[in-house]
C-alpha positions as CSV (number, residue, x, y, z in Angstrom):
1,X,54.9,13.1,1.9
2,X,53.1,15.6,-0.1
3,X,49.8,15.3,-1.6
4,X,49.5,13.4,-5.0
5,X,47.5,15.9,-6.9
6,X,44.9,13.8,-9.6
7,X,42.9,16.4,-11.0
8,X,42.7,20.0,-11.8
9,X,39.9,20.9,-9.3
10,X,41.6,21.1,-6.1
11,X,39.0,22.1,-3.3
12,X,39.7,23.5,0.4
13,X,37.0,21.5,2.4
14,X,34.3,23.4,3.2
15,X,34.1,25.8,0.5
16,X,31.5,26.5,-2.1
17,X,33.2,28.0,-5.1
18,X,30.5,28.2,-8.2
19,X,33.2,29.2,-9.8
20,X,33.7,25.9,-10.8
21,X,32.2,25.3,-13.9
22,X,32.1,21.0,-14.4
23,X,30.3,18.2,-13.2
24,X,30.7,17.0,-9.9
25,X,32.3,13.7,-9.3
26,X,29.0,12.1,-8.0
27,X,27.7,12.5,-12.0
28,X,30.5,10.9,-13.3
29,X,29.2,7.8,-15.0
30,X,31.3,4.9,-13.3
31,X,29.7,2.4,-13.7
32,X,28.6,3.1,-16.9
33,X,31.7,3.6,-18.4
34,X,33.2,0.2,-16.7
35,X,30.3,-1.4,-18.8
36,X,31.0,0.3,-21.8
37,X,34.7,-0.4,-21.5
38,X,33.7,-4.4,-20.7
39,X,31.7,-4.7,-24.0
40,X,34.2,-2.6,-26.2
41,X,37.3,-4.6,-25.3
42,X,35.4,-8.3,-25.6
43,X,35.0,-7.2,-29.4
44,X,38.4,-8.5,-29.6
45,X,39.1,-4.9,-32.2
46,X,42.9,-4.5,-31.8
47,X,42.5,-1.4,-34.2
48,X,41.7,0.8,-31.2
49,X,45.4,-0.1,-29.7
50,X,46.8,1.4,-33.6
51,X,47.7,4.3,-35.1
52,X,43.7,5.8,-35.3
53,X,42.3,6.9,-39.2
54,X,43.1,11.0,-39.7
55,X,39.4,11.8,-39.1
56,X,38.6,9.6,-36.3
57,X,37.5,5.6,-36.0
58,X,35.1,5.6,-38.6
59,X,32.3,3.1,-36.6
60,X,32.5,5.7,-33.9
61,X,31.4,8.4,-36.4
62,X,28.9,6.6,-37.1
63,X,27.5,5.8,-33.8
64,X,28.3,9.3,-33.0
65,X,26.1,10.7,-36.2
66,X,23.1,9.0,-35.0
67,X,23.4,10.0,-31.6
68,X,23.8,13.3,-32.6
69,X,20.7,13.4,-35.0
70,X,18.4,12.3,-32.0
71,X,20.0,15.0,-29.6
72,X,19.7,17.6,-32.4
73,X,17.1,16.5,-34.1
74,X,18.0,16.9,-37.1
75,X,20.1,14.7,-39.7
76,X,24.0,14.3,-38.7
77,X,26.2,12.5,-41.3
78,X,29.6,11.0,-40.2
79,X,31.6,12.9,-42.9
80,X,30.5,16.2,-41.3
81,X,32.2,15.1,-38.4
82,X,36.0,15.2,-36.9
83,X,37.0,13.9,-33.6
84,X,39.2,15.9,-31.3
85,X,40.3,15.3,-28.0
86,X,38.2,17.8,-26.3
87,X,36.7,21.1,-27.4
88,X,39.9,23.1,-26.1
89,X,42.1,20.8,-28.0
90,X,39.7,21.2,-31.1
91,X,39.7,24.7,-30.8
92,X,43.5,25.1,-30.3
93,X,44.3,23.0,-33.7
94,X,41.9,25.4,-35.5
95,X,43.9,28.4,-34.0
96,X,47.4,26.7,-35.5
97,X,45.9,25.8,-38.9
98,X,43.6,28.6,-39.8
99,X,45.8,31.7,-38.0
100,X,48.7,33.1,-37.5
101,X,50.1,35.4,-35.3
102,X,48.6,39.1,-35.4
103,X,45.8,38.0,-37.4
104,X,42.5,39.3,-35.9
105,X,39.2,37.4,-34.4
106,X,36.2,38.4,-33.1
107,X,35.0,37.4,-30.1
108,X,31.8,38.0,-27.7
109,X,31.6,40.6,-24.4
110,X,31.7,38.1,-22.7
111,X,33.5,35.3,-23.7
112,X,34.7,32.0,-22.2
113,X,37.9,33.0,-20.5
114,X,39.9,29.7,-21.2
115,X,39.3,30.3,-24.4
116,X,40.8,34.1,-24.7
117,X,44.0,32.2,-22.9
118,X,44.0,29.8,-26.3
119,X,44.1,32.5,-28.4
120,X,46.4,34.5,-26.8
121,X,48.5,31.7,-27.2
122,X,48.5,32.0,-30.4
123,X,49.3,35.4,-30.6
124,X,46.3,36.5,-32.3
125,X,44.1,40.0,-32.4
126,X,41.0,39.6,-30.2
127,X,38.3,42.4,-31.0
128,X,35.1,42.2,-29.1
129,X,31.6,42.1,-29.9
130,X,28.4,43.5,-27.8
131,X,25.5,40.9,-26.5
132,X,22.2,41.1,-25.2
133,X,19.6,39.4,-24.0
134,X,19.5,37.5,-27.3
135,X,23.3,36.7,-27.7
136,X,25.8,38.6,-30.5
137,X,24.2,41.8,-31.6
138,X,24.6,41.5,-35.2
139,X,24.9,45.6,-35.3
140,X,27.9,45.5,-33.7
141,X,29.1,42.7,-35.4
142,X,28.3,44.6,-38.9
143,X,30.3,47.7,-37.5
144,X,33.4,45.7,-37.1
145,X,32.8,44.2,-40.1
146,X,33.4,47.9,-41.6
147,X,36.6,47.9,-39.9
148,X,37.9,44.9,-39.6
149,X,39.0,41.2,-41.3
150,X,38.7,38.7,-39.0
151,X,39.7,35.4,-39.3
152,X,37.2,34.2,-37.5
153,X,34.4,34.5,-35.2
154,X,34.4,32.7,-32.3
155,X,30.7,32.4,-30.2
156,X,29.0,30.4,-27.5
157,X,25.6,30.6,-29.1
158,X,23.4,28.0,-26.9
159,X,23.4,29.0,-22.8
160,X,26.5,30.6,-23.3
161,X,29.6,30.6,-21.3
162,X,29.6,32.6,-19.0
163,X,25.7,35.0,-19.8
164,X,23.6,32.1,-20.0
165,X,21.9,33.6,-23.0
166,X,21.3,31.5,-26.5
167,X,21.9,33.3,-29.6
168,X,18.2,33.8,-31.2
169,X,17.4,32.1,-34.7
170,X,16.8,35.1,-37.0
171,X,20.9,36.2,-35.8
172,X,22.0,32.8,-36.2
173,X,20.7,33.2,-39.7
174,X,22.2,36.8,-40.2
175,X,25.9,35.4,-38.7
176,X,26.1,33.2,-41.2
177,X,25.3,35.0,-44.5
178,X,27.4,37.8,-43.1
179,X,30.0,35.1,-42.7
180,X,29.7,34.2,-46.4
181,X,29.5,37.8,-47.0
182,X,32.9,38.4,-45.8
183,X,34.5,35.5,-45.9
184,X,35.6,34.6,-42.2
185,X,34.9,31.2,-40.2
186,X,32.2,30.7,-37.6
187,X,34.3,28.5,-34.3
188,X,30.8,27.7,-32.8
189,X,31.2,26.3,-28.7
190,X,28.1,24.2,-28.8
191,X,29.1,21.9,-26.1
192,X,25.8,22.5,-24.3
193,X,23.8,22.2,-26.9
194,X,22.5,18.9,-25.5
195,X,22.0,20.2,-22.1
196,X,18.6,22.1,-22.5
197,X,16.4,21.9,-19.3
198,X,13.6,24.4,-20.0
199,X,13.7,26.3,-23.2
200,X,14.7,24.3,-26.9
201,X,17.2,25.8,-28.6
202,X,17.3,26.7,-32.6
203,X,18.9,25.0,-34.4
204,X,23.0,24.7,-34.0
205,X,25.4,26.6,-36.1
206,X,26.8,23.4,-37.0
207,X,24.2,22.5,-39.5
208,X,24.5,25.1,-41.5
209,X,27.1,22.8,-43.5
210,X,25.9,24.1,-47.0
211,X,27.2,27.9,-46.3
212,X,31.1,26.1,-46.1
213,X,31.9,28.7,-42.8
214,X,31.2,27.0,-40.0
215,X,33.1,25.0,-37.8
216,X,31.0,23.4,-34.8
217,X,32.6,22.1,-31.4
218,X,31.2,19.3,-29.0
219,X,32.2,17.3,-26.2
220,X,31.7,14.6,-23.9
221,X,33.1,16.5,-21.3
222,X,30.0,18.2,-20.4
223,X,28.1,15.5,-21.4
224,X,29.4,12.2,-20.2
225,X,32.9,12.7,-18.3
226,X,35.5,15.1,-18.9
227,X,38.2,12.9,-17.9
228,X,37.7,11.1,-21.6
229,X,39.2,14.4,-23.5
230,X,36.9,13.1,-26.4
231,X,35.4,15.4,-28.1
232,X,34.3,16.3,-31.9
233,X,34.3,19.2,-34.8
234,X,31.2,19.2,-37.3
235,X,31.9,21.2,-40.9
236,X,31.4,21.0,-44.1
237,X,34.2,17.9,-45.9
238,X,36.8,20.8,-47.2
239,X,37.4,22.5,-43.6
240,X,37.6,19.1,-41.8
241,X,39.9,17.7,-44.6
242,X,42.1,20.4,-43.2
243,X,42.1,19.5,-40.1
244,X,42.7,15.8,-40.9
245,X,45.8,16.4,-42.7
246,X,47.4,18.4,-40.2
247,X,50.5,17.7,-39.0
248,X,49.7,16.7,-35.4
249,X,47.0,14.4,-37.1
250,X,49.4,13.0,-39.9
251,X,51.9,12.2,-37.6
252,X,50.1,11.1,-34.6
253,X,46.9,9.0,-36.1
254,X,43.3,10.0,-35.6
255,X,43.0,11.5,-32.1
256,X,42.0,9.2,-29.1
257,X,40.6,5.7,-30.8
258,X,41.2,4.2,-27.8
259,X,39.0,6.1,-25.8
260,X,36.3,6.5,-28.9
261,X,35.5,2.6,-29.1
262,X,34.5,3.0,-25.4
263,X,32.1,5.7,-26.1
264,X,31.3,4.2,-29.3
265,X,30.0,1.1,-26.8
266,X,28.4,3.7,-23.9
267,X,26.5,5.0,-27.3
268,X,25.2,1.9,-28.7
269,X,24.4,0.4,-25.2
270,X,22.3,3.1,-24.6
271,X,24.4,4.1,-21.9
272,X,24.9,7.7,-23.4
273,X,21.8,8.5,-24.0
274,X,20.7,7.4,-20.1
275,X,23.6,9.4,-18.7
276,X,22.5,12.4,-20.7
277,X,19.1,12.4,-19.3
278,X,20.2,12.2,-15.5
279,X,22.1,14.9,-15.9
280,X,19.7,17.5,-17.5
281,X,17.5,15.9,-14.3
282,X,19.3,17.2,-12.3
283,X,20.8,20.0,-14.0
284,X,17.3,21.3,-14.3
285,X,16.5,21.0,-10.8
286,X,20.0,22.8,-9.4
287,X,19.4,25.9,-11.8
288,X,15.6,26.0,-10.5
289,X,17.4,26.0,-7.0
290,X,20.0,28.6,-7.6
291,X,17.5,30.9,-9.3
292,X,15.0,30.6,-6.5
293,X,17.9,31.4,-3.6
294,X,19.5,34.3,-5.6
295,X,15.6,36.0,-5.7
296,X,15.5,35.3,-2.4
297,X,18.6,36.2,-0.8
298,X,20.6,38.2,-2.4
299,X,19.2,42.6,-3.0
300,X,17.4,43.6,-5.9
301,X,19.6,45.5,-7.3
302,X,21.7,42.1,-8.3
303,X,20.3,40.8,-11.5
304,X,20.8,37.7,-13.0
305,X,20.1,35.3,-16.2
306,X,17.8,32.8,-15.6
307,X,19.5,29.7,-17.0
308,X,17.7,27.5,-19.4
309,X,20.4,25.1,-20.2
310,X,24.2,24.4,-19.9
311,X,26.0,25.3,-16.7
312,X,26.0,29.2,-15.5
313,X,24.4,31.7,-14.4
314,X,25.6,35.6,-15.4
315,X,25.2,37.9,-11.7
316,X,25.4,42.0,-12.5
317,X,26.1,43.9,-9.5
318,X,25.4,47.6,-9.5
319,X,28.9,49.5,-11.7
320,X,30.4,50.5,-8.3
321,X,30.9,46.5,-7.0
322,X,34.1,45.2,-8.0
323,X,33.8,41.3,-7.9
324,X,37.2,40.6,-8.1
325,X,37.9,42.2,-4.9
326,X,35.0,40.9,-3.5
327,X,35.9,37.3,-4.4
328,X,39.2,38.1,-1.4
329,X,36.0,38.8,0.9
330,X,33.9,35.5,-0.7
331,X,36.7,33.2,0.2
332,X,36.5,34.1,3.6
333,X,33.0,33.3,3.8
334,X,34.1,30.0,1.9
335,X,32.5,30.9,-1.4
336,X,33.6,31.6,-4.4
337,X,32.5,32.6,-7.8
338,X,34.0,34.0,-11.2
339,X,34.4,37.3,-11.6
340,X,33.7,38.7,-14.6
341,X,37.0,40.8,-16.0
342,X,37.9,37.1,-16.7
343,X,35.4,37.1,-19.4
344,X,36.3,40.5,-20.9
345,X,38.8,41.2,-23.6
346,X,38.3,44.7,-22.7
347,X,39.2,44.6,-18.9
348,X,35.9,45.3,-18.5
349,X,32.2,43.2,-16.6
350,X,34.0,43.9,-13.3
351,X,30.5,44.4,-11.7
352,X,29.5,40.8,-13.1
353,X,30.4,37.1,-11.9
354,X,29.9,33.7,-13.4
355,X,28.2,31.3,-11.4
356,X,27.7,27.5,-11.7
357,X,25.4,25.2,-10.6
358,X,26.8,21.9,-12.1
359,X,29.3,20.8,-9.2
360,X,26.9,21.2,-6.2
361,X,24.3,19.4,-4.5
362,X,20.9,22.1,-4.3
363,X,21.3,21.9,-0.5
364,X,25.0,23.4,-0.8
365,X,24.1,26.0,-4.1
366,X,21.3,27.3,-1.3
367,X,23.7,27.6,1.5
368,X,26.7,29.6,-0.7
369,X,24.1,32.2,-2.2
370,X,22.9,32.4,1.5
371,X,27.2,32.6,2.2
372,X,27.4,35.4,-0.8
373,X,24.7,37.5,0.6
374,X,26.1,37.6,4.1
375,X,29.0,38.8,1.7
376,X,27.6,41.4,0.1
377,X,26.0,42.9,3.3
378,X,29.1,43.5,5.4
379,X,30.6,45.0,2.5
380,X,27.3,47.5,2.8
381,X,25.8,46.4,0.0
């Protein structure tokens, strides 16, 4: 009989692949979540079996609203927010409601690859924008602007996926009034927002609900478990009321209640909140690690990003290194990473990779750079 395959990550034993970008399944909250799922269903609420309301369980807005204005520090209110199930799911409805095909967005160089796969799904125009060490240059974004209409503008502004890099304050300002200025949306991926380990970000695009432009995603996945596919979009009332009355919505109810009233309980047991503090523990500790094997392993002429939050790390070989060939000679050295065409619109970053240091333990992340730079010096390098 073949192997029953459970879940998406399918590793050969052995092999450390950082291109793996999610928790590992020793963080996964177990027994938290058995606890959480004990106290929800002795509530005796049947609602959470029903057809869910448009925007979401409304006591699980509410629960999520104060959570979130401790993580953010800053006020949340529950009408600001939608729940989806899952940032990719969140994004995808914005794609059907606010585009359609051959309109054009904006995007960074990098981006988060998954997401270039949504919107070619939907057909749509994907022009990309220059970073830097601070995140979207807001030159280049004012040169498109010359040229173009977008849509939207799609960014990863806090430890972006994949550079690592968190869009500075004064540009965060700048996006939005340009946004108002020309009259696109702001899709902002904030899911690691929460997961700062040495640096504090500003403040999230998602609170600028006043300018009316910008649409905020989060998730548990990154957070708590990805398994949940709960996840949430923070606007201003007249872009989520779109969202709610969607068709997909309408006809299907608010999205996961089920799976909200367990959170809802994780949240108010304090469970949540616990959870989240292991994991930038020990988040903190593996991106210490990684940094601190990839000075001292790999040449000096591979730079990197020192991450201060989220996931990844951004490697830039010298222009001649192809790292999706090298990947072929990676795997044979059983590790892997992400090469960095995957991030480019522009079939471009082939020097780069994307590496991540949330799946392994620090005694495995300093074995597989030890494993890449073995790599890198029988290929000459």
């Amino acid at each position: 009989m073949s192997t029953i395959q459970t879940t998406q990550l399918n590793l050969p034993e052995g092999m450390i692949d950082f291109g793996v970008g999610q928790p590992a399944p020793s963080l996964l909250p177990l027994a938290a979540l058995r606890e959480a799922a004990a106290h929800c269903l002795s509530q005796d609420d049947a609602s959470l079996l029903y057809y869910g309301a448009n925007y979401g369980h409304g006591y699980f807005r509410l629960a999520l609203a104060q959570f979130l204005s401790e993580g953010y520090g800053m006020p949340v209110e529950a009408e600001h927010l939608f729940v989806t199930t899952g940032a990719s799911q969140g994004l995808d409805l914005i794609c059907t409601l606010f585009t359609r095909p051959g309109d054009t967005i904006f995007v960074e160089e990098p981006s988060y690859f998954l997401a270039l796969r949504i919107f070619a799904d939907h057909g749509l125009n994907v022009i990309s924008l220059s970073t830097d060490e601070e995140g979207l240059m807001i030159e280049a974004l004012e040169e498109k602007l010359a040229k173009h209409k977008p849509v939207f503008l799609y960014t990863v502004p806090t430890f972006h996926n994949p550079s690592a890099v968190t869009l500075s304050a004064t540009r965060r300002e700048r996006l939005v009034e340009l946004s108002q200025q020309h009259n696109f949306l702001i899709v902002a991926d904030e899911v690691y927002h929460l997961l700062a380990y040495t640096a504090t970000p500003p403040p999230l695009l998602g609170s600028y609900i006043d300018a009316g432009t910008t649409l905020s995603l989060g998730s548990f996945s990154k957070i708590l478990a990805p398994g949940l596919r709960l996840g949430w979009i923070q606007g201003a009332p007249a872009l989520l009321e779109r969202l709610a009355k969607s068709g997909l919505v309408d006809s299907g109810g608010g999205l996961n209640p089920f799976t909200s009233g367990i959170v809802r309980s994780a949240i108010e047991l304090g469970l949540q909140a616990e959870h989240l503090s292991c994991l930038k523990a020990t988040y903190r500790r593996r991106a210490a690690v990684l940094s601190a094997a990839l000075r001292q392993h790999l040449p000096a002429s591979v730079t990197f990003t020192e991450p201060h939050g989220g996931f990844f790390t951004w490697l830039r070989l010298p222009e001649e290194i192809d790292t999706g060939a090298l990947l072929t000679e990676a795997h044979r050295h059983n590790v892997g990473f992400q090469p960095g065409i995957k991030f480019s619109s522009r079939q471009g970053l082939r020097n780069c990779a994307r590496l991540s240091f949330a799946f392994f333990s620090e005694m495995e992340i300093e074995e597989g750079v030890k494993r890449l730079a073995q790599v890198l010096d029988q290929n000459n390098f």
